[in-house]
Backbone as CSV, one residue per row, in Angstrom:
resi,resn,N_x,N_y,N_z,CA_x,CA_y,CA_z,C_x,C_y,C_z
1,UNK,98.914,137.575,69.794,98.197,137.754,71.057,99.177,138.208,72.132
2,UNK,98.706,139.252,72.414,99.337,140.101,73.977,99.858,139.140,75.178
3,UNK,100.686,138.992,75.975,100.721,137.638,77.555,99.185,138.334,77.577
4,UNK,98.795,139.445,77.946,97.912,139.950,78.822,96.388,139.140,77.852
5,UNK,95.682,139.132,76.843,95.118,138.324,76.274,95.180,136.624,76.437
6,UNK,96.791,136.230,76.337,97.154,134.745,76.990,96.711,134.593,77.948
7,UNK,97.293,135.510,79.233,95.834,135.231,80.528,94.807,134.875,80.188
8,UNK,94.272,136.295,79.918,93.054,136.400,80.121,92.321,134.737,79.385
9,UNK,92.787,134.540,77.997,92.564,133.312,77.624,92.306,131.926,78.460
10,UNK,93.194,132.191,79.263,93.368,131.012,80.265,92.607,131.190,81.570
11,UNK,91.610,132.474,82.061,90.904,132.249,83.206,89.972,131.462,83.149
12,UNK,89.502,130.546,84.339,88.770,129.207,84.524,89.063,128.276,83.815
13,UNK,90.375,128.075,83.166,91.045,126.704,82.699,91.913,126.225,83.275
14,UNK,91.749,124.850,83.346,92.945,124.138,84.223,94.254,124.396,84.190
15,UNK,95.116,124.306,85.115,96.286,124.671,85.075,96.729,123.572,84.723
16,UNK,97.341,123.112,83.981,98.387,122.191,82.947,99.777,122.010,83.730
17,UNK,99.795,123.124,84.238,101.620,122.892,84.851,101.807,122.691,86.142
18,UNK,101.087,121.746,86.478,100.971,121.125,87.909,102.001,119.593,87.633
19,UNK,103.356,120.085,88.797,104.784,119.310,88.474,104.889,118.701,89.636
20,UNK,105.472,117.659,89.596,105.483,117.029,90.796,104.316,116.630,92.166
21,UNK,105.022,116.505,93.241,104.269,116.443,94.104,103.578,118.082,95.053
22,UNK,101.797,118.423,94.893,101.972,119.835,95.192,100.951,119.485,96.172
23,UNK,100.957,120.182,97.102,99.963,120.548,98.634,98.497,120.708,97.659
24,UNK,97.733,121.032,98.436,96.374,121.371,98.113,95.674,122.634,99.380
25,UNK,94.488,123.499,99.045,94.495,124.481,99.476,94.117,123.548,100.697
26,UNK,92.925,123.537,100.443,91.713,122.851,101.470,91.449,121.261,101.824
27,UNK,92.659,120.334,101.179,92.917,119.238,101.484,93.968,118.397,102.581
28,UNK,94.337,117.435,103.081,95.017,116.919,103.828,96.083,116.030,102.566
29,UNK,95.007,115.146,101.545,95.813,114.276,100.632,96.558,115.527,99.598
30,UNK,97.490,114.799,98.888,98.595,115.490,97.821,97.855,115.353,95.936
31,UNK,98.509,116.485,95.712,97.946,115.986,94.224,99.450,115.979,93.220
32,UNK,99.397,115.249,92.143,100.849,114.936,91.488,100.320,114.750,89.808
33,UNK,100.930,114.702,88.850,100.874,114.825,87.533,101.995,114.850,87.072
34,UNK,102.832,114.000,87.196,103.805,113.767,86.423,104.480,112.235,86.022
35,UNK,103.940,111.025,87.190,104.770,109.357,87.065,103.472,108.742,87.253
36,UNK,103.542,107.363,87.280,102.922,106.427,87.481,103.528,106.370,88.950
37,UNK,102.587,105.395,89.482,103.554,105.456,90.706,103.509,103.992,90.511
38,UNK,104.192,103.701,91.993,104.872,102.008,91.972,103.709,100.660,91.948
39,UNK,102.785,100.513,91.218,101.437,99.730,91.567,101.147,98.462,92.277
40,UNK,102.844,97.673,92.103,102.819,96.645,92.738,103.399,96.936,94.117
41,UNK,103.187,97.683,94.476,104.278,97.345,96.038,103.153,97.265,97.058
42,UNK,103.352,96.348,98.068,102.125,96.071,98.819,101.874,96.647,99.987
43,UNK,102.368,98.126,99.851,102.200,98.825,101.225,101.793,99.940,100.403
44,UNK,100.907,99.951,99.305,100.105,101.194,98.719,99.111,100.467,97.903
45,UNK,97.580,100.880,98.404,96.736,100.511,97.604,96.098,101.452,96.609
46,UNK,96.865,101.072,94.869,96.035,101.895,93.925,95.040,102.311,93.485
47,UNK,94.311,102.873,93.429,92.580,102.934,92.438,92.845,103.881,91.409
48,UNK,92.145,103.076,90.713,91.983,103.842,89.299,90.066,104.078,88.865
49,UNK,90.251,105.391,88.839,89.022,105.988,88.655,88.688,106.527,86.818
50,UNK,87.492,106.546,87.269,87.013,106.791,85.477,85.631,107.498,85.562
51,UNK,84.902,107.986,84.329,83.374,108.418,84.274,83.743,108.382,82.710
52,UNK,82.286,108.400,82.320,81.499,107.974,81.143,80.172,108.287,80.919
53,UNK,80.097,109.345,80.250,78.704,109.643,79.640,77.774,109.522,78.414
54,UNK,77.085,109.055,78.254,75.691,108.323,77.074,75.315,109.272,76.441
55,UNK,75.649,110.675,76.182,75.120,111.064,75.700,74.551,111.710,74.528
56,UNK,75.382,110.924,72.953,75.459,111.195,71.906,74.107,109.958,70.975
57,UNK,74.054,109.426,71.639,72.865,108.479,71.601,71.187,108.832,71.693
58,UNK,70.526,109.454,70.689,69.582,109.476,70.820,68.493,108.651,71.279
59,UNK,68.396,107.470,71.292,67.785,106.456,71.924,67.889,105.918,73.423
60,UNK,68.857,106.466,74.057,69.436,105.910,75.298,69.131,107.149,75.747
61,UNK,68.945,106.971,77.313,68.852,108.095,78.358,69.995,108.881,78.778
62,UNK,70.239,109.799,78.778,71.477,110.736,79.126,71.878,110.264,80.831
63,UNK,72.527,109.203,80.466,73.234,108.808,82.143,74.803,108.890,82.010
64,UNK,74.710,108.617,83.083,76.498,108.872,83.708,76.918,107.866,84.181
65,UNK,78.478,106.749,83.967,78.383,106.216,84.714,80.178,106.319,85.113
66,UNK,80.500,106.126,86.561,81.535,106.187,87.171,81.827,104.639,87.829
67,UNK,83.133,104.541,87.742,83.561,103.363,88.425,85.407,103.303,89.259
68,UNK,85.477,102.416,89.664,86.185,102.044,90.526,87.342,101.018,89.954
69,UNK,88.788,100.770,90.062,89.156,99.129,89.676,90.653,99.338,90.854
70,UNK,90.764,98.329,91.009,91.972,98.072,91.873,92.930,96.502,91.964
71,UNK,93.797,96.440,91.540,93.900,95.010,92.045,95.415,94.739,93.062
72,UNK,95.916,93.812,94.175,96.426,93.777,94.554,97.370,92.806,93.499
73,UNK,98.639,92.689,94.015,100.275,91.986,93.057,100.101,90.697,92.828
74,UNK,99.319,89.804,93.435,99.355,88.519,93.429,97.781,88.318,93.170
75,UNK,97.165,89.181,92.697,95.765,88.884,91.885,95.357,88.888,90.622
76,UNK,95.455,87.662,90.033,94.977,87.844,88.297,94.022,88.953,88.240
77,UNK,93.131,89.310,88.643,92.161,90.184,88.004,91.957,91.593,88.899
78,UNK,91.085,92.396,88.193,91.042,93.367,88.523,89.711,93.193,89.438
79,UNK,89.769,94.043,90.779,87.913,94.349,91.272,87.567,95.735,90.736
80,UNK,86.548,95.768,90.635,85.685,96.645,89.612,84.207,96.876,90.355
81,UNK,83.978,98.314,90.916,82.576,98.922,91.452,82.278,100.125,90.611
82,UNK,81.342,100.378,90.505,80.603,101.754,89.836,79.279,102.079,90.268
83,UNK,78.551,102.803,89.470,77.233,103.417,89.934,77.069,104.208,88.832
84,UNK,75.648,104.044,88.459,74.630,105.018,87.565,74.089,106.292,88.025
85,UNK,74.317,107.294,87.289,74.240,108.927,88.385,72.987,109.232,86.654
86,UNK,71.642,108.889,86.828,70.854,109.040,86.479,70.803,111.010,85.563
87,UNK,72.002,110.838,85.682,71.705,112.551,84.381,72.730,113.003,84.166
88,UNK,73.157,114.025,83.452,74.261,114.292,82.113,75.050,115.810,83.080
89,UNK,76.304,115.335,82.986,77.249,115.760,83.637,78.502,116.107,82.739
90,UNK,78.977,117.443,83.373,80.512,117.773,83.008,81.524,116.954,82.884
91,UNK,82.734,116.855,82.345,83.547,116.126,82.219,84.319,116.049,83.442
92,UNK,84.635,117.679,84.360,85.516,117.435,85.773,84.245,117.232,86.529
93,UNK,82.965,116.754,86.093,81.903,116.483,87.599,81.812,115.034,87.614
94,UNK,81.945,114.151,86.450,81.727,112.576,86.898,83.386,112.784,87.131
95,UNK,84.028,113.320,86.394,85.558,112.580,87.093,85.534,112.825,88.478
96,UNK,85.157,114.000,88.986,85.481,114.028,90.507,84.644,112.763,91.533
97,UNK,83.427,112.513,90.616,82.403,111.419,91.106,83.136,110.266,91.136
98,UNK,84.011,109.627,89.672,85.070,108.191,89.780,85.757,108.771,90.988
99,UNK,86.168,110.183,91.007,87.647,109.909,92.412,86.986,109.625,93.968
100,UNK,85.612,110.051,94.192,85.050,109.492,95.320,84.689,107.970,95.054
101,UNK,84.452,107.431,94.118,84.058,106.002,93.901,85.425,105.329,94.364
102,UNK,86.377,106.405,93.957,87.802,105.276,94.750,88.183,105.326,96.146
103,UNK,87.923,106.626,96.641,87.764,106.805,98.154,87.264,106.509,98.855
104,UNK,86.066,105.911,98.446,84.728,105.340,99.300,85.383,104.224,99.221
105,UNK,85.255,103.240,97.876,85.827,101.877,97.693,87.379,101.930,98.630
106,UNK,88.083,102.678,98.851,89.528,102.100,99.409,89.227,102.516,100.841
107,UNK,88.800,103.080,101.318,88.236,103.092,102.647,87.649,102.009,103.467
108,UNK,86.384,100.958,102.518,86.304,99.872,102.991,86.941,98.791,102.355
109,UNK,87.631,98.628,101.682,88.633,98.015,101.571,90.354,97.568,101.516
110,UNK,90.862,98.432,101.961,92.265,98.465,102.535,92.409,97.683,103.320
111,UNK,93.515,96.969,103.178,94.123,96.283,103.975,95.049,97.026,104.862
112,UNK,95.395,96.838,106.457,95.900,97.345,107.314,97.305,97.554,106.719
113,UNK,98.153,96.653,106.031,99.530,96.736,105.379,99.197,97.346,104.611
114,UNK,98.966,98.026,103.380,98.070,99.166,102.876,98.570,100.754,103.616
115,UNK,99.841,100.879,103.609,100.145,102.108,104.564,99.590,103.319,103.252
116,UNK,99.000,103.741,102.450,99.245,105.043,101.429,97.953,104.293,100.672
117,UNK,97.441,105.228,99.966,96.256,105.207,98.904,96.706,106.109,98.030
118,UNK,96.697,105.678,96.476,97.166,106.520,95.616,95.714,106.400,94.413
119,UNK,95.168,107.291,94.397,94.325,107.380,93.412,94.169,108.146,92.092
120,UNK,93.787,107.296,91.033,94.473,107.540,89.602,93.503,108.282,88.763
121,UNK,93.194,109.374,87.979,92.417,110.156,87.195,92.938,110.248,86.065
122,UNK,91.831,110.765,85.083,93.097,110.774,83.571,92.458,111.834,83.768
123,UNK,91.888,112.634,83.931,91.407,114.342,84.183,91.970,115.598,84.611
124,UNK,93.037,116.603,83.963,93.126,117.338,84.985,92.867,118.326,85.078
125,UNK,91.448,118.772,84.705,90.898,119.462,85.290,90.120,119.091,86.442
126,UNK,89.799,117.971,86.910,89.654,117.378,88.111,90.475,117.206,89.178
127,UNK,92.045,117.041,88.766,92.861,117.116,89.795,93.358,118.870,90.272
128,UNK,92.656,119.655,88.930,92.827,121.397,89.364,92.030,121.521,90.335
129,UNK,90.698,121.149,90.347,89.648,121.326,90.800,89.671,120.992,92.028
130,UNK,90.571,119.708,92.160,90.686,118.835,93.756,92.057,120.233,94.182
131,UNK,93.046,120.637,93.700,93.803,121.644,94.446,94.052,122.691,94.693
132,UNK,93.142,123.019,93.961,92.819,124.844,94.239,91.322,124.849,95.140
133,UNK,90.270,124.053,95.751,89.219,124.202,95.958,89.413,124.980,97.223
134,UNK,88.379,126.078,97.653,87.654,126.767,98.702,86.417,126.199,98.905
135,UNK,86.495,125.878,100.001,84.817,125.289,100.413,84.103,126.515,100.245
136,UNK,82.699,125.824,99.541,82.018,127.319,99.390,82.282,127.960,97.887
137,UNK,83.184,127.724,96.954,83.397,128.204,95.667,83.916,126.983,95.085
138,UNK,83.372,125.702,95.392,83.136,124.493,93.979,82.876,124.656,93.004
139,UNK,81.597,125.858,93.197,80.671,126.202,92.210,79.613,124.695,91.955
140,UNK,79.896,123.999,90.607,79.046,122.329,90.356,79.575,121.726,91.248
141,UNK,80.689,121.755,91.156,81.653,120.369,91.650,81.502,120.838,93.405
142,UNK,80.663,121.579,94.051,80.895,121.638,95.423,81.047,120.464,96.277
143,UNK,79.290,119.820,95.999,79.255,118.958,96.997,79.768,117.466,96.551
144,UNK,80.458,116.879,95.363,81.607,116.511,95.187,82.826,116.792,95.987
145,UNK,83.422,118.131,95.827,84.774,118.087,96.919,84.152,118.349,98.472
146,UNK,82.974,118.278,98.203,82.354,117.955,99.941,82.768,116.976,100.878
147,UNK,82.229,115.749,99.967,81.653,114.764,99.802,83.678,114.196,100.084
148,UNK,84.718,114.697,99.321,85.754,114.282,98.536,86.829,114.404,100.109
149,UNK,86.311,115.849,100.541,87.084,116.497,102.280,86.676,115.370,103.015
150,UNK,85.254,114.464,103.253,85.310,113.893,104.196,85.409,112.598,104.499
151,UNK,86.153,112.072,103.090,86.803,110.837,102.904,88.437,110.917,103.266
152,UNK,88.922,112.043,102.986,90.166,112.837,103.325,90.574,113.370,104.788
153,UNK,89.084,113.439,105.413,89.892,113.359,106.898,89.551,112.046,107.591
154,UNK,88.281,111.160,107.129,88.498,110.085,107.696,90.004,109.337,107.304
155,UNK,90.623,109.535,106.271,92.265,108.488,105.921,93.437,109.705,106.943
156,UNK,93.124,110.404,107.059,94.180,111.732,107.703,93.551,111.184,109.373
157,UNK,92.743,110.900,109.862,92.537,110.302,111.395,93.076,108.759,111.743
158,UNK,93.053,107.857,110.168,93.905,106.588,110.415,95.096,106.913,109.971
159,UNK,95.777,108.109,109.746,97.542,108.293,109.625,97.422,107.622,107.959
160,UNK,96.650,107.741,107.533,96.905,106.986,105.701,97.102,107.806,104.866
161,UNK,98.501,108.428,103.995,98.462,109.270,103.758,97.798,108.925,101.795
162,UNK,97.058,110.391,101.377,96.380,110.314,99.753,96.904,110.867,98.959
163,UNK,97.015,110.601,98.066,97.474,110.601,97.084,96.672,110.974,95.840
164,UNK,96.225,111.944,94.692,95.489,111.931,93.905,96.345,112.379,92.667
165,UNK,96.575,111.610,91.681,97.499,111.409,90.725,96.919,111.726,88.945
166,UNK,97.534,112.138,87.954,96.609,112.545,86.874,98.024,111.269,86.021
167,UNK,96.415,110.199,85.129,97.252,109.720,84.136,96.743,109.715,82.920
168,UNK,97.621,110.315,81.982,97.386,110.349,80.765,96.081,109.080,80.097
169,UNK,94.591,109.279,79.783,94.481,108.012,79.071,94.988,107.180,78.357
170,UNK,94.121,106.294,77.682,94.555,105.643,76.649,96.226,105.465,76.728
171,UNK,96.583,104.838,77.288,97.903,104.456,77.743,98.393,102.817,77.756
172,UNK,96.802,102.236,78.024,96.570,100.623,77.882,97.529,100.503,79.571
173,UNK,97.348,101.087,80.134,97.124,100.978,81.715,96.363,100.107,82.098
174,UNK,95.954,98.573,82.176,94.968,98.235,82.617,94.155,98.112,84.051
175,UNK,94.169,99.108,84.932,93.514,99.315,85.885,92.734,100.392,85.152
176,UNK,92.971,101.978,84.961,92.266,102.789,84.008,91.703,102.290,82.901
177,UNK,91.830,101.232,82.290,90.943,100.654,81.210,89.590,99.671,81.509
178,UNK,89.902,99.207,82.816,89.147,98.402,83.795,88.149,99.551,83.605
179,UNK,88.192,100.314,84.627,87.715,101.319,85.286,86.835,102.229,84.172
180,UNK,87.701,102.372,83.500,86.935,103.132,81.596,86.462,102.401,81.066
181,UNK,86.350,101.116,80.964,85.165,100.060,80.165,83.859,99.822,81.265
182,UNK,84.016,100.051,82.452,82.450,99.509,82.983,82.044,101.438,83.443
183,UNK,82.795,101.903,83.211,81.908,102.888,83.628,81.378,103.465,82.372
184,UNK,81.674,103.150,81.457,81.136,103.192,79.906,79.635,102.289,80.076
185,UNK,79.878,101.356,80.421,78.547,100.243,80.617,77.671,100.633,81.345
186,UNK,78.103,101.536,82.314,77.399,102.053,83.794,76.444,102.992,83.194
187,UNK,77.225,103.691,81.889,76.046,104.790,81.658,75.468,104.286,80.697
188,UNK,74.848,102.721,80.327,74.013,102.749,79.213,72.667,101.557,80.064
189,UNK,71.650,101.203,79.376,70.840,100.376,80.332,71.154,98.913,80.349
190,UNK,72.406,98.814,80.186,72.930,97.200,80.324,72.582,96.611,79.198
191,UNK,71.466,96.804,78.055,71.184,95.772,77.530,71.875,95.488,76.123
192,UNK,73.276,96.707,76.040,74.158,96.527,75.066,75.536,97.103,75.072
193,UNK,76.190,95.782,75.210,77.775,96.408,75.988,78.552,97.148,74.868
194,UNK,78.908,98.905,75.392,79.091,100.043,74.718,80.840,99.822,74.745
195,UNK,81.726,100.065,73.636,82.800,99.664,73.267,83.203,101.363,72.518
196,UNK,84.416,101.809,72.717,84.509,103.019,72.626,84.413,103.251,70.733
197,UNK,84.388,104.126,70.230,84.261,104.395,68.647,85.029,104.153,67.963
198,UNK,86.463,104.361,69.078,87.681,104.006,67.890,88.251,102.988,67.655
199,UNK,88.088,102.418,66.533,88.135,100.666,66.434,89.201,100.300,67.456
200,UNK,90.970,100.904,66.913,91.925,100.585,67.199,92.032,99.854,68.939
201,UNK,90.989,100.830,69.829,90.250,100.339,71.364,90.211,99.450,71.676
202,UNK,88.901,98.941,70.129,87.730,97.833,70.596,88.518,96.547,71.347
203,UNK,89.225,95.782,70.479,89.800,94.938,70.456,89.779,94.463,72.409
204,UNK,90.985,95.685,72.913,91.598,95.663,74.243,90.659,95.478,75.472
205,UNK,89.184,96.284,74.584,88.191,96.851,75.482,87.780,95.557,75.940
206,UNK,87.012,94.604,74.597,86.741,93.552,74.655,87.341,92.375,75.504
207,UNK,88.567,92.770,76.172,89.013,91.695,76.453,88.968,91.837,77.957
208,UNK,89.192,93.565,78.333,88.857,93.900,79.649,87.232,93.536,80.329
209,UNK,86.793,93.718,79.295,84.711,93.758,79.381,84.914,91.676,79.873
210,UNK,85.509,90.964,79.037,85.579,89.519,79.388,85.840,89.595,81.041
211,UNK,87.014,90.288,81.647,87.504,90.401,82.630,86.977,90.639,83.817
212,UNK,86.038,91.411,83.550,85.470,92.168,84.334,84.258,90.548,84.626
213,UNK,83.774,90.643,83.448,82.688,89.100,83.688,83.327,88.116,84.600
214,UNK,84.475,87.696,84.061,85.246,86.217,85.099,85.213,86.852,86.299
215,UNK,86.012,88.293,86.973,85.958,88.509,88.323,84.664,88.727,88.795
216,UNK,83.833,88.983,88.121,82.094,88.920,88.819,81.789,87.687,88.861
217,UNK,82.133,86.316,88.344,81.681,85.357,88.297,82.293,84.355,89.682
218,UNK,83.651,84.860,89.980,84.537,84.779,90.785,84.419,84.755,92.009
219,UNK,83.863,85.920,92.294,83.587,86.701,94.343,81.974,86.440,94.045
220,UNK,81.296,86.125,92.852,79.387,85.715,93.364,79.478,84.123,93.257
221,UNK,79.731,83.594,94.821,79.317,82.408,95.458,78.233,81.763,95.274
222,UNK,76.771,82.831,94.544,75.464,82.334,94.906,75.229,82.048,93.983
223,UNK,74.595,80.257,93.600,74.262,79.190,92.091,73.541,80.545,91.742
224,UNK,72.592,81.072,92.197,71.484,81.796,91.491,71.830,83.260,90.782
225,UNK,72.734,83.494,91.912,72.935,84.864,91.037,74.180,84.522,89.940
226,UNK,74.486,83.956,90.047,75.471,83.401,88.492,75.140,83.232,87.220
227,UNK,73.227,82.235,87.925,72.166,82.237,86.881,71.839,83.364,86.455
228,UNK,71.601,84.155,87.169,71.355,85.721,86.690,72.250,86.336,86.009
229,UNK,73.491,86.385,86.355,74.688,86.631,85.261,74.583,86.098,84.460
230,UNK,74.678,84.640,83.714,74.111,84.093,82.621,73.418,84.616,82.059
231,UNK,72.069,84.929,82.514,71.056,85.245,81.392,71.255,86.561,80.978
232,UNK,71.736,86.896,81.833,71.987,88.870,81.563,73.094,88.518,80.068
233,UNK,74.281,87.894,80.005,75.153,87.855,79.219,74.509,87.448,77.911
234,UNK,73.627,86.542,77.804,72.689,86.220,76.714,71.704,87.254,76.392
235,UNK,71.672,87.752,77.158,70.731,88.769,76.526,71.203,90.196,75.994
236,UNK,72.464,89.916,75.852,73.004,91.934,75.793,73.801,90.961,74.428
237,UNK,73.545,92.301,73.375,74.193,92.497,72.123,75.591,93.060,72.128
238,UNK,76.310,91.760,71.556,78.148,92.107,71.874,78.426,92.965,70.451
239,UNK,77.959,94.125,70.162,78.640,94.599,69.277,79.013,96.185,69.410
């Protein structure tokens, strides 16, 4: 094959060789693909973003689900938000959906010592997508990096500088595994907790999916809705 074929091969595919720390066209936050960054230090709050789609399942409805996880240095557990996006999506359109689930989520929740937000993707064609964008040529993903600009100038008006970072999956990262086990759950109808295919996973998944239960059981104060957690847990098939 010709370079000139190699191009051509490569138009509308992610660029792969995104090194270090690089500007963005139409953004204020940075995009990076190359470290972990420092997770415990308490003047940067991490999120780790994820999406998950249902849709090899003939019996189940073609949903989407995206989520959120974060935890501060001196917190056993992880917090964990998501949302059900009721229909069947690209792989860079729920990821860009987890990276607003972390922007929204770290927006109302940052702590003032909290100087930096660094938010974590295993996607990068989502983090291409977040640094090459023109408003107006999203194409799908528009009103995503719409949606993505105006979480980015509300943290650019409190001086907070962003951060949007690409990490390899399956790494046993457990904030990204947080984040990749309920948004797996997010896209099915709750009534059977979905564990990824490849055994070697299950195991880890299982233990995050426990995790996720204790910190919901944790921050819900109310006898009743606990009861409701209860019965929900009895009623969903652990396999």
């Amino acid at each position: 094959m010709s370079s000139t074929d190699q191009f051509l091969a490569t138009v509308g595919q992610a660029d792969h060789r995104i090194h270090g720390t690089q500007q963005t066209r139409s953004f204020k936050l940075l995009v990076h693909a190359d470290r972990l960054p420092s997770a415990d230090h308490k003047y940067t709050l991490v999120m780790y973003g994820d999406g998950s789609g249902n849709y090899l399942d003939p019996r189940s409805p073609k949903w989407t689900g995206v989520a959120a996880a974060w935890k501060r240095k001196d917190e056993p557990l992880y917090h964990v938000v998501g949302r059900t996006i009721k229909r069947r999506m690209e792989t860079d359109e729920m990821e860009l959906q987890a990276v607003n689930e972390c922007m929204d989520t770290a927006f109302l929740e940052r702590w003032d010592v909290e100087q930096q937000v660094i938010v974590m993707t295993d996607n990068i064609y989502a983090l291409q997508a977040i640094k090459d964008w023109i408003p107006g040529q999203g194409g799908r993903n528009e009103s995503a990096l719409r949606r993505l600009k105006y979480y980015d100038d509300l943290f650019a008006e409190q001086g907070v500088p962003v951060a949007v970072r690409y990490l390899k999956g399956r790494r046993y990262v457990e904030g990204h595994d947080t984040a990749d086990v309920w948004a797996r759950q997010l896209a099915t109808t709750m009534h059977h907790v979905r564990f990824s295919p490849v055994t070697e996973y299950q195991d880890q998944e299982r233990l995050i999916y426990r995790r996720i239960l204790l910190w919901i059981f944790a921050v819900n104060k109310s006898r009743e809705g606990n009861k409701e957690m209860k019965r929900w847990i009895k009623s969903v098939r652990w396999t």
